[in-house]
C-alpha positions as CSV (number, residue, x, y, z in Angstrom):
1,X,27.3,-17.3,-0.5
2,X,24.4,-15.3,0.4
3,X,22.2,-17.0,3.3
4,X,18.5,-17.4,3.4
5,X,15.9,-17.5,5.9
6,X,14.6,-20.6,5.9
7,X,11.9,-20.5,8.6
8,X,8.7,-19.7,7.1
9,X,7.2,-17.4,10.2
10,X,10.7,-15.7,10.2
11,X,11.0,-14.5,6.2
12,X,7.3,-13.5,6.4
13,X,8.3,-11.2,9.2
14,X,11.1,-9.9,7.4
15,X,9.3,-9.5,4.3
16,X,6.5,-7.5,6.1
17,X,8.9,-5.2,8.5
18,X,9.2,-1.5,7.9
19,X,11.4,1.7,8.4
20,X,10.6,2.0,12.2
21,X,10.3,-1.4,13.3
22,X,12.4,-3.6,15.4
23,X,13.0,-7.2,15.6
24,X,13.8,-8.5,19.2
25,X,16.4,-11.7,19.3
26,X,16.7,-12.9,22.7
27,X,17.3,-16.4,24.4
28,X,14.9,-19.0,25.2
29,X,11.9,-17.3,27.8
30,X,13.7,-13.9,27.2
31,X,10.4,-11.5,27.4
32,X,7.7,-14.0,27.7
33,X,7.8,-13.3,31.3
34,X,6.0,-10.6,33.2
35,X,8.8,-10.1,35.2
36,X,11.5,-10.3,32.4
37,X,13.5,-6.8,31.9
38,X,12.1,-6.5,28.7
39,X,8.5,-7.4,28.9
40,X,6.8,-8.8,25.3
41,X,3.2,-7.0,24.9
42,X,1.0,-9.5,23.6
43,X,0.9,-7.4,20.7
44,X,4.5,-8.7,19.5
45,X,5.0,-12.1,17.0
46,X,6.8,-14.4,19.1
47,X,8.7,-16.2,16.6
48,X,10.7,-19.7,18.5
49,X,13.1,-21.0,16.1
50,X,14.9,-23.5,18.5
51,X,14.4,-27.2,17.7
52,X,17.1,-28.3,19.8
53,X,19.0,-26.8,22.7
54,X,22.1,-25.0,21.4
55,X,20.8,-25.3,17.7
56,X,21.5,-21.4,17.1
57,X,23.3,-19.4,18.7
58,X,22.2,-15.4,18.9
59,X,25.4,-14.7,16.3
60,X,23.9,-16.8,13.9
61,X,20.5,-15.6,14.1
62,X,22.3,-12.0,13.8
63,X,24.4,-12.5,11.1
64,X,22.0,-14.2,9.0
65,X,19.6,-11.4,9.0
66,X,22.5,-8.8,8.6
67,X,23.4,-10.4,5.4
68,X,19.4,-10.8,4.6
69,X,19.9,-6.9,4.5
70,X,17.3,-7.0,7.2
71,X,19.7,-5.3,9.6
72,X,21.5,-2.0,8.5
């Protein structure tokens, strides 16, 4: 069975991305800090789909938008 994307800020991000752009999964704070390794411009959607500690897991966020054909 094919998944969906079920978070409304997520599939509108997907539906809107193009040849060139990334999307950046990370852990909870990853980025949002000056003094992260990868820094976030304040340019960059922030998209936080935790509800609940240990709700998803990076693999799921992965693999979901690998089958989404959102990751080639």
């Amino acid at each position: 069975m094919k998944r969906r994307i079920l978070n409304n800020e997520l599939a509108a991000l997907v539906a809107q991305i193009r040849h060139g752009e990334m999307i950046f999964i990370a852990d909870a704070g990853s980025g949002t800090s000056p003094k992260a390794i990868y820094p976030l411009g304040s340019s960059v959607q922030y998209i936080d789909l935790e509800a609940v500690t240990g709700s998803l897991s990076f693999h799921d966020i992965f693999t979901t938008l690998k089958e989404c054909g959102v990751l080639l």
